[in-house]
C-alpha positions as CSV (number, residue, x, y, z in Angstrom):
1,X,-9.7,-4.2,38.0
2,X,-6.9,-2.0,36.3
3,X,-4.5,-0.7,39.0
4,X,-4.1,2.0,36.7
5,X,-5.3,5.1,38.2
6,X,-7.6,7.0,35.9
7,X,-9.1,10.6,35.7
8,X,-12.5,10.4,33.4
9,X,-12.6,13.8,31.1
10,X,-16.3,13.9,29.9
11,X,-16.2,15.8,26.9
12,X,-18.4,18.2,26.1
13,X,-17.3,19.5,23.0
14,X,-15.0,21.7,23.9
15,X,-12.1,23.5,22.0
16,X,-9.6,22.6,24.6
17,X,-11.0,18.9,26.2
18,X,-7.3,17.2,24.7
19,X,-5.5,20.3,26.5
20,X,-7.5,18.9,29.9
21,X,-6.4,15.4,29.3
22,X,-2.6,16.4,28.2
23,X,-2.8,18.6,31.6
24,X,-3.5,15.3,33.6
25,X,-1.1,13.5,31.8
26,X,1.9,16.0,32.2
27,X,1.3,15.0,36.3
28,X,1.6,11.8,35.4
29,X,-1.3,10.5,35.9
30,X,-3.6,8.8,33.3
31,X,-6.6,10.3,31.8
32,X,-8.8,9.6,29.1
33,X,-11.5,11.0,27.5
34,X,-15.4,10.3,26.5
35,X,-18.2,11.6,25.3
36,X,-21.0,13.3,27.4
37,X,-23.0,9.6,26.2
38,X,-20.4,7.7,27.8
39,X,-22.3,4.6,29.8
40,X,-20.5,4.8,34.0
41,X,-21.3,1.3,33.9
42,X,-18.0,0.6,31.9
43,X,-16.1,2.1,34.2
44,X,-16.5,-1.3,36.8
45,X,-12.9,-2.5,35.6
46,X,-11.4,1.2,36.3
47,X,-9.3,2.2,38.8
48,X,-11.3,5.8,38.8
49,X,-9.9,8.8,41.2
50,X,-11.7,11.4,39.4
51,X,-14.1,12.9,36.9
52,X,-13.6,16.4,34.9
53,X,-16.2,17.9,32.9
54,X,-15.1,19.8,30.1
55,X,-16.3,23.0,28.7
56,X,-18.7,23.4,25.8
57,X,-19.8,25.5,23.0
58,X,-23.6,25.6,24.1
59,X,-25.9,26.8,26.3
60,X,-27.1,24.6,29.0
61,X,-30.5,25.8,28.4
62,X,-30.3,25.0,24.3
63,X,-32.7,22.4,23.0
64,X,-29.6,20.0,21.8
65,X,-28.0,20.7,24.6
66,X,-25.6,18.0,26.0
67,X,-26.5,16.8,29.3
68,X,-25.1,15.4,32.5
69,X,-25.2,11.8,33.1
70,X,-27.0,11.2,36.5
71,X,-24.8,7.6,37.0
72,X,-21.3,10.0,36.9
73,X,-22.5,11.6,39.9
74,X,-23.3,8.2,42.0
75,X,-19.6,6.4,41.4
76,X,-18.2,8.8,44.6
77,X,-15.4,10.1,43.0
78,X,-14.3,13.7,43.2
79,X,-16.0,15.9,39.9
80,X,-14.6,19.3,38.4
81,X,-16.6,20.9,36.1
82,X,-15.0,23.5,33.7
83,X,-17.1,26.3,32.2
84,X,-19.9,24.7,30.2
85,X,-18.9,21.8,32.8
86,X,-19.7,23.9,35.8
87,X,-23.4,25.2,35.0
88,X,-24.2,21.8,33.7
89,X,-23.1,20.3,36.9
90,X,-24.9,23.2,39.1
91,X,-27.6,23.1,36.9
92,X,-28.3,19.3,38.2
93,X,-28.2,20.4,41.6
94,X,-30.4,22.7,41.2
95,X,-28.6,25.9,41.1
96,X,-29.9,29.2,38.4
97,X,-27.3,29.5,35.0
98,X,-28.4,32.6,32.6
99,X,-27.4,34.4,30.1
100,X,-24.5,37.3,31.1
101,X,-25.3,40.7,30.3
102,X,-21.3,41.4,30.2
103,X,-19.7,38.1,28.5
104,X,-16.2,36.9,29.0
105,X,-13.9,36.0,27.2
106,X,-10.1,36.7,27.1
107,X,-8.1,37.4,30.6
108,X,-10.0,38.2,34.2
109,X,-8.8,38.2,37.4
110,X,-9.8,35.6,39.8
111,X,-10.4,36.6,43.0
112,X,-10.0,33.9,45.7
113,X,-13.4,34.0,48.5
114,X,-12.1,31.4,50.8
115,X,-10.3,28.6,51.4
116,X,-10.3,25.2,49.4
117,X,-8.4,22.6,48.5
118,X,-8.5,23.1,44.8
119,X,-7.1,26.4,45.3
120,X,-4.2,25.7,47.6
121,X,-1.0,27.8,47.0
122,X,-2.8,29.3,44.2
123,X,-1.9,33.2,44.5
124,X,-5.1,36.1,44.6
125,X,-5.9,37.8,41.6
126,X,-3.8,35.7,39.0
127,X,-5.2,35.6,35.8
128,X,-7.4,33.5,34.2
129,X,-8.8,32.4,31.1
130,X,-12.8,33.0,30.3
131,X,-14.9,31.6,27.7
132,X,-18.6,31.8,28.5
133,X,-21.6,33.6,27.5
134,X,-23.6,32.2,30.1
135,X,-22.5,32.5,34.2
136,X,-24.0,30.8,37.4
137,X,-26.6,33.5,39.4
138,X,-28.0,30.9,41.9
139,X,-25.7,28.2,43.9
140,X,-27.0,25.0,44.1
141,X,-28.1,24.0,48.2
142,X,-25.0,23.0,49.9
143,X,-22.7,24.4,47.4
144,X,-20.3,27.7,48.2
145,X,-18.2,30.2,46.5
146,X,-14.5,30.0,46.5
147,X,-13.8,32.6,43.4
148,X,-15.3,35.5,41.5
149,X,-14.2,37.5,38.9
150,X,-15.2,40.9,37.3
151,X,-17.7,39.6,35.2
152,X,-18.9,36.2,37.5
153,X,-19.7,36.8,41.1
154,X,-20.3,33.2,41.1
155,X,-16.6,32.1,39.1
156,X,-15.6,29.1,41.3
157,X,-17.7,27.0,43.8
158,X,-17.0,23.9,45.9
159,X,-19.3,21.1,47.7
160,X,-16.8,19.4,50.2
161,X,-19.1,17.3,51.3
162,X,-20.2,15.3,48.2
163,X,-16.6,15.9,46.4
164,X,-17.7,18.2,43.7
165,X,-15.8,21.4,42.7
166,X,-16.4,23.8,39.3
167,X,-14.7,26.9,38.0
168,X,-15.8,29.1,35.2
169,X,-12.7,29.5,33.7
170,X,-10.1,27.3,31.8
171,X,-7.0,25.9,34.0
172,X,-6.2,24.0,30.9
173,X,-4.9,27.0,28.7
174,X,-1.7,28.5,29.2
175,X,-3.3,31.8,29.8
176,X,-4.3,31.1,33.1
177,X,-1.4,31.5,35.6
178,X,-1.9,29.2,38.3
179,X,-4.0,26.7,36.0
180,X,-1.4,24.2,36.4
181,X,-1.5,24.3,40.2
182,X,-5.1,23.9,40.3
183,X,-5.6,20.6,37.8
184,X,-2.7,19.3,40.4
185,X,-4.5,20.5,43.4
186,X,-7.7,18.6,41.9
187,X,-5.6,15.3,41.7
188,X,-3.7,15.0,44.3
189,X,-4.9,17.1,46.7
190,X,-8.5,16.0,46.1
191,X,-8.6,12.7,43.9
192,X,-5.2,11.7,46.0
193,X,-3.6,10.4,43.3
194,X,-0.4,9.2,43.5
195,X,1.3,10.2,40.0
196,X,2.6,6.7,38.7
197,X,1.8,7.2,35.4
198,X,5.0,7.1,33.2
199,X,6.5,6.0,30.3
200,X,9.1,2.9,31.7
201,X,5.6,1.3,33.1
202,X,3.3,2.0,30.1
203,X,6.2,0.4,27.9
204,X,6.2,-2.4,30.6
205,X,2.6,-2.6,30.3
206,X,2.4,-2.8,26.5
207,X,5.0,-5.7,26.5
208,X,3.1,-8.0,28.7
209,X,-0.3,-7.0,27.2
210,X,0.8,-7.5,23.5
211,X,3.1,-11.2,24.4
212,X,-0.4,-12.0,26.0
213,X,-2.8,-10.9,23.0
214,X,-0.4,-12.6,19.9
215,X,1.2,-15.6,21.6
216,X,3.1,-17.6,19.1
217,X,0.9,-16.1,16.3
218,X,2.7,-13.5,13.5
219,X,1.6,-9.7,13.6
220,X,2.8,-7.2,10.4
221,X,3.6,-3.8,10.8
222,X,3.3,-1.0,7.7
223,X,6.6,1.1,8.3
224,X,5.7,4.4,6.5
225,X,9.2,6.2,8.0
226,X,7.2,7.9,10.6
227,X,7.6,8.0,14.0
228,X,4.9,6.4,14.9
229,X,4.6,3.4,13.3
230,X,8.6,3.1,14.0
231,X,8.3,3.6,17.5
232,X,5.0,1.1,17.4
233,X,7.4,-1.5,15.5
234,X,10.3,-1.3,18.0
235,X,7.9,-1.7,21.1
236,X,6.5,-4.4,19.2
237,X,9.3,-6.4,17.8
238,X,10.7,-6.6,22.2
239,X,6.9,-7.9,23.3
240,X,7.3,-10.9,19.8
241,X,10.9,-10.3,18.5
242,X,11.1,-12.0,14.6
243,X,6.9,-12.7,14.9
244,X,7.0,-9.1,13.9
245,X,6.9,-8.7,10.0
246,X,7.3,-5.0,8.8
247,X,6.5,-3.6,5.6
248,X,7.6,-0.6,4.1
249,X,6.2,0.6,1.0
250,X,7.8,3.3,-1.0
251,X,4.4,5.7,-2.5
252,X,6.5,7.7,-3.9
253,X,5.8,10.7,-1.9
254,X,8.2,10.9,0.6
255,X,10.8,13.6,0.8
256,X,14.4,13.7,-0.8
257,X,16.3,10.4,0.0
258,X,14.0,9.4,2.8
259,X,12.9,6.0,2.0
260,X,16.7,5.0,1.3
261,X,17.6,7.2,4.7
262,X,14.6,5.0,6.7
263,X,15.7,2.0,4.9
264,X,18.9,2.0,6.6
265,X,17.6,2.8,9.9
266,X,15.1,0.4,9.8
267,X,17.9,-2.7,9.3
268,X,21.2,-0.8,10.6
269,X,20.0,0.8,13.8
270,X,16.9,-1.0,14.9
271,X,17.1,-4.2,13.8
272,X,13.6,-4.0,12.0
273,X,14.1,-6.5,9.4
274,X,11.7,-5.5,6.6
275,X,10.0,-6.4,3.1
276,X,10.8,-2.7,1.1
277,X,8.2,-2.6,-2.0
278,X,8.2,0.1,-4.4
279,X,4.7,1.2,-5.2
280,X,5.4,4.6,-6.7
281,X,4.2,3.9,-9.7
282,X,1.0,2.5,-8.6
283,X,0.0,5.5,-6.7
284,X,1.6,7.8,-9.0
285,X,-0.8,6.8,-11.4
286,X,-4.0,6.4,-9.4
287,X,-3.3,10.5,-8.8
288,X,-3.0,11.2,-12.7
289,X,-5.1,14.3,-13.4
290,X,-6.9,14.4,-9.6
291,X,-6.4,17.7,-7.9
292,X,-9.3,17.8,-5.0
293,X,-7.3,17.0,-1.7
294,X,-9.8,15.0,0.0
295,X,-9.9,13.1,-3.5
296,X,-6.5,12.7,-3.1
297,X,-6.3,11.4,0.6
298,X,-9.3,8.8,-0.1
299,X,-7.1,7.2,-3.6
300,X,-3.7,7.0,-1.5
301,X,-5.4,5.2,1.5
302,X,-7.4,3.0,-0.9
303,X,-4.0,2.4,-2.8
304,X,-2.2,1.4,0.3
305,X,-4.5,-1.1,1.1
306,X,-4.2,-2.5,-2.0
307,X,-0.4,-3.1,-1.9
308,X,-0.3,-3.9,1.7
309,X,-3.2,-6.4,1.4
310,X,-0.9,-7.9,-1.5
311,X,1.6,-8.5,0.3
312,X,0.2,-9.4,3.6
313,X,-1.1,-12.6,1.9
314,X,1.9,-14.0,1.2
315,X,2.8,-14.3,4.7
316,X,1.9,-17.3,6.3
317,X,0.4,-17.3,9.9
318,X,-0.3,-13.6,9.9
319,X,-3.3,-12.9,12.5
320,X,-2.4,-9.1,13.6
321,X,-2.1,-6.0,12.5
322,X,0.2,-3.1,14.2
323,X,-0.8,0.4,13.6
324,X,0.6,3.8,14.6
325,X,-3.0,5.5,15.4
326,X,-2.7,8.2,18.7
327,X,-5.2,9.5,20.9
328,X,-5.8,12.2,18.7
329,X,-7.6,10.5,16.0
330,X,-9.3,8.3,18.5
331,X,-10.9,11.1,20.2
332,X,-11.9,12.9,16.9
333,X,-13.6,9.8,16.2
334,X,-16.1,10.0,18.5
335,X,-16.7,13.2,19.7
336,X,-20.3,14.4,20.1
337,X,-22.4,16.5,18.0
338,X,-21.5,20.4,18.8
339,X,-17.7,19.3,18.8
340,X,-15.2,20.2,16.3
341,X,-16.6,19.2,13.1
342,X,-14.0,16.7,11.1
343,X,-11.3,18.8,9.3
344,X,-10.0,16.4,7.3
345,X,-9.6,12.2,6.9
346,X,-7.6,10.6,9.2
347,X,-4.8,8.4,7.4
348,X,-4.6,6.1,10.4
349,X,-7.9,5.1,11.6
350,X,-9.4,1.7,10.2
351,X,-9.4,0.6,7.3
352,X,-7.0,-2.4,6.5
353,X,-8.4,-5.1,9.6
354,X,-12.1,-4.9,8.1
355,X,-10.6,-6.2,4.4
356,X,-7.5,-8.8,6.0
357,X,-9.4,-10.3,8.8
358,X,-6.5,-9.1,11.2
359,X,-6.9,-7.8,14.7
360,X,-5.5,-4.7,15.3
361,X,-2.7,-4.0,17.8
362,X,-2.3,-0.1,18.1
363,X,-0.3,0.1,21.2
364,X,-0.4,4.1,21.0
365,X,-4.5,4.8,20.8
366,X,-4.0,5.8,24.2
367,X,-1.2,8.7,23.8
368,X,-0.1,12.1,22.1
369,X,2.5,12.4,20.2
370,X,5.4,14.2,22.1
371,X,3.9,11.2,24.5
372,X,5.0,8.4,21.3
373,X,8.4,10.6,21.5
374,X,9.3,9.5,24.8
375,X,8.2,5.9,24.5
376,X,11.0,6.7,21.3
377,X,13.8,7.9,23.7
378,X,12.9,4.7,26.1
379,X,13.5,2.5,23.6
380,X,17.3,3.9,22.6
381,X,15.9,5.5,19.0
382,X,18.3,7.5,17.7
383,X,17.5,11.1,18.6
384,X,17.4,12.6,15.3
385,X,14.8,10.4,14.5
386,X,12.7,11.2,17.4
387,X,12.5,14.5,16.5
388,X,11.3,14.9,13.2
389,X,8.8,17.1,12.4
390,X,5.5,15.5,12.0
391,X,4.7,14.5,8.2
392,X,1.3,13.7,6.6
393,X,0.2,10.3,5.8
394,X,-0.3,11.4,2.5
395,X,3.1,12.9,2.2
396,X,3.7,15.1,-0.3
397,X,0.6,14.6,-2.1
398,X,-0.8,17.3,-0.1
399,X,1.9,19.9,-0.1
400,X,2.0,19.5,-3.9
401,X,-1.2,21.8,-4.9
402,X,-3.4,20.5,-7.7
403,X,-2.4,17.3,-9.9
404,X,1.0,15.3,-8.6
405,X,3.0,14.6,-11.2
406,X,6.5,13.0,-10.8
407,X,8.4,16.5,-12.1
408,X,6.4,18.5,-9.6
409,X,6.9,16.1,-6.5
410,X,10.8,16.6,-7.9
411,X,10.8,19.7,-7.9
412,X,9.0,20.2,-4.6
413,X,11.6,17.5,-3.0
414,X,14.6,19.7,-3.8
415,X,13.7,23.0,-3.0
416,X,12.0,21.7,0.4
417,X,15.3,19.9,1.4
418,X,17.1,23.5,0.7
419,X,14.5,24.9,3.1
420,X,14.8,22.5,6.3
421,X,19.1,21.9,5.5
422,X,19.1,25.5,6.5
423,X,17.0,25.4,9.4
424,X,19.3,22.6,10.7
425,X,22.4,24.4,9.5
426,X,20.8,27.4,11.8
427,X,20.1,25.1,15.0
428,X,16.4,25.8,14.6
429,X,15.1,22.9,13.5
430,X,14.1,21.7,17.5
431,X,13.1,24.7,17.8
432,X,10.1,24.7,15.4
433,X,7.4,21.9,15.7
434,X,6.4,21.7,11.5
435,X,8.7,23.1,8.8
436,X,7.8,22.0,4.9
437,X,7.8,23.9,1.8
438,X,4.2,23.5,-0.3
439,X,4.1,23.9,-4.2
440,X,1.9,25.9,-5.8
441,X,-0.5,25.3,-8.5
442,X,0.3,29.1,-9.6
443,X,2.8,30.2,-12.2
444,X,4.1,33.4,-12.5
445,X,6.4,35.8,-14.5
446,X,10.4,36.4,-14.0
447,X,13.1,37.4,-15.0
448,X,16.7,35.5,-14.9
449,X,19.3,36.8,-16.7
450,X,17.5,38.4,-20.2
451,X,15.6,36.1,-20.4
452,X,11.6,36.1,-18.9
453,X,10.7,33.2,-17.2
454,X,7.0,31.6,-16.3
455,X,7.2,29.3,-13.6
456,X,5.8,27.9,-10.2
457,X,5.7,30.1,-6.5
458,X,6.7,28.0,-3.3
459,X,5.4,28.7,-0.6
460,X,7.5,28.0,2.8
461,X,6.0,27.2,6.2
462,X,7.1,26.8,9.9
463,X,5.2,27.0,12.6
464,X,5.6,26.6,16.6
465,X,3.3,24.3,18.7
466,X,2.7,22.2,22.0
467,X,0.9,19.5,20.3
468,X,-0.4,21.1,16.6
469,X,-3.7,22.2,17.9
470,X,-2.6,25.7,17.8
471,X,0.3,27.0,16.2
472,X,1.7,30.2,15.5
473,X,4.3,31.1,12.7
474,X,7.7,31.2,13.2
475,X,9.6,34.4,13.1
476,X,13.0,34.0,11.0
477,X,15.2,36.6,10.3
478,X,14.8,38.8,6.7
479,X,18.5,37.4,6.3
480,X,17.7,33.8,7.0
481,X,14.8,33.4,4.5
482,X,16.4,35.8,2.2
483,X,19.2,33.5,1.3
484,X,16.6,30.4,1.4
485,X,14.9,32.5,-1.3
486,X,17.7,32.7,-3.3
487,X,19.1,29.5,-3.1
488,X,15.4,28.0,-3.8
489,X,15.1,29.9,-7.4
490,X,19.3,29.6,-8.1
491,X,18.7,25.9,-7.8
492,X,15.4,24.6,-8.5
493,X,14.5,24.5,-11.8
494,X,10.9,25.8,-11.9
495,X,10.5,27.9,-9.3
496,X,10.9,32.0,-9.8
497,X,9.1,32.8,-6.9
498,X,9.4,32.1,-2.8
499,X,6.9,33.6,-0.4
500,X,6.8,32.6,3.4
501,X,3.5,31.7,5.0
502,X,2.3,33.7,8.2
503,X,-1.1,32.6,8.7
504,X,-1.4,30.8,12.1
505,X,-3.7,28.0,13.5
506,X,-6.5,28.7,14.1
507,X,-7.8,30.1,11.4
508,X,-5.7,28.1,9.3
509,X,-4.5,24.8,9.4
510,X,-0.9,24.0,9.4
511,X,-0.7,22.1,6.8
512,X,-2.4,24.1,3.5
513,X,-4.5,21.0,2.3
């Protein structure tokens, strides 16, 4: 058995289930999350303290609606149900949930009934978060009310007895108040918990689990220049040391200089020894004339393969695989029907092992990335390399609208390195978790000097974010991104127009394809 204590998040398919898990994690304590089909009976080698049931889209009452596992209920471990996870829970018991004539959504007030636990030091009437069309009218027996709101009489309920708690609204979302303090309250006042989850002994953990799991055997590593796969690399390369063979291959659609800049840190600064292969022409090619951005993802991925698998073969001994994937992409994976539907294709997830007959080491499936971050900073990698902005697997491809070409990506390259050396020059850049300019498959007329021009509009786009689940637009000053503008059309050749995006997520994405 794991000595690893573990909260169980039993997802629902709510909105915010990775906020629940992140929530957990921030108390450092580890969490991890499965679908409402998840079987109990794997959970024999878990050190379990705890069960949260997230919210949901449906009704309890819908014909497809998700249902509550009986076997979570007979593991005696403390369960909190949140919103969808609350009626669901009460609705096993026994207890009425119905439709509301008054729905809520946005800020209530939660008013505390008595004392509990869960609630300790949490201060009357803060606000809360609702998201429910639905509400409790009947407890379940042995059950009793410890919160109401406005619009739910019944908001927040307890059974001490059998360890089972529920609220209606979301302690996960920033807009609750004392949100925080309740999730904490749950685990360590309730799960007792003792909050020895953090990064030293996951790296510590990951060293001994991956020396055990390659032995004397050789693993390779694709270095794309992200942080991921660097960071995975690094960890790596300590658990095997020169039984780590890294790859990097050059597509071709990286930013300005940054395979020569990643180059150098690779072999300066962390001692990652690695086999550099140009490919740009390869994939340049395979993109002639495509303009569909799904299209586009599926002939990068496929080209990839190709290269890597091409030179993976010619190294002798080679039995695993390292990969950069994160939680994320895990739990989009396998999340159940009335869940987010798939947005786009995940660049990290399989692929590669089913065509080399390696197995896969991805010592990250279990963490976020400002979680990969910190395993960075662990590790001694240079800070300024830690905190890059996230960038897409497919790299420019998708922030080049329409066909790539070579002059496009070009001129794409210089104008977006204009855009994110002023941000630095500002101090702004930590401040802002995505900055990246996007070409536009749009020409338009101009004027410079007496002459009319007819050339492309670039869009620019920063956003701020926790984790890039949400974001909102970032606010420069008219100064700032005037002389961007202007420095944008002086220099780059092709471009006549800027505009700056302020469209936030949701309802759009960050990145515009």
């Amino acid at each position: 058995m794991s000595n690893r204590e573990t909260i169980l998040i039993i997802d629902f398919g709510s909105q915010y289930t990775q906020l629940i898990t992140r929530r957990v994690r921030e108390s450092n304590v580890y969490s991890e999350v499965h679908p409402h089909t998840f079987d109990p009976f794997l959970l024999k080698d878990i050190n379990l303290k705890g069960i949260i049931l997230s919210g949901g889209p449906m009704s309890v009452y819908d014909k497809d609606a998700p249902q509550l596992n009986p076997g979570l209920l007979n593991i005696n471990v403390p369960v909190l149900g949140i919103c969808y996870g609350l009626q669901v829970l009460c609705k096993s018991f026994g207890g009425t949930v119905q439709a509301a004539e008054d729905r809520e959504y946005g800020k209530s007030k939660l008013q505390l009934v008595k004392s509990s636990s869960l609630f300790k030091d949490v201060r009357n009437n803060s606000a809360v978060w609702m998201s429910h069309g639905d509400y409790l009218t009947k407890l379940p027996a042995g059950f009793e009310i410890i919160g109401k709101s406005n619009h739910s009489p019944i908001c927040a309920v307890e059974n001490v007895e059998k360890k089972i708690y529920g609220v209606q609204f979301h302690p996960e979302v920033v807009h609750s108040e004392e949100g925080e303090k309740v999730i904490r309250n749950f685990l360590f006042e309730i799960c007792n918990c003792t909050g020895n989850w953090t990064t030293a002994n996951f790296i510590d953990e990951q060293i001994k689990s991956i020396k055990e799991t390659v032995g004397d055997k050789k693993a390779i590593c694709a270095l794309s220049g992200g942080v991921d796969s660097t960071v995975a690399a690094v960890l790596v390369k300590k658990a095997i040391g020169d039984n780590l063979i890294s790859i990097h291959i050059d597509n071709g659609l990286m930013r300005k200089d940054e395979s020569k800049k990643v180059r150098e840190l690779f072999d300066r600064r962390l001692d990652l020894h690695h086999l550099h292969i140009d490919a740009s022409e390869k994939f340049l090619n395979g993109l002639r004339g495509v303009t569909d951005p799904e299209e586009k993802r599926k002939i990068i991925g496929k080209t990839f393969i190709e290269v890597f698998e091409e030179e993976a073969k010619k190294i002798e001994g080679a039995a695993f695989l390292v990969q950069g994937t994160l939680y994320p992409d895990v739990i989009e994976s396998v999340r159940v029907k009335g869940a987010s539907a798939t947005i786009k294709t995940h660049h990290n997830v399989g692929g590669l092992p089913e065509k080399m007959n390696l197995k896969l080491i991805e010592p990250f499936r279990e963490l976020f990335k400002d979680e990969v971050r910190n395993v960075g900073r662990e590790l001694n990698i240079p800070e300024e390399f830690i905190g890059r902005h996230p960038f897409p697997g497919p790299g420019l491809a998708v922030r080049v609208l329409g066909e790539v070409t070579r002059s496009r990506l070009d001129i794409l390259r210089e104008a977006d390195d204009i855009f994110i050396s002023a941000i630095k020059e500002k101090g702004l850049y930590d401040k802002i978790w995505q900055a990246f300019a996007v070409l536009l498959p749009v020409s338009t007329v101009g004027v410079m000097g007496d002459s009319r021009t007819y050339e492309y509009v670039l869009s620019l786009r920063a956003v701020t974010s926790v984790d890039g689940m949400t974001a909102d637009w970032y606010s420069f000053d008219r100064n700032f991104l005037a002389d961007v503008s202007t420095k944008i059309i002086n220099k780059v050749k092709g471009i006549n127009r800027v505009v700056y995006d302020i469209s936030s997520k949701p309802p759009a994405t960050i990145e515009w394809e």
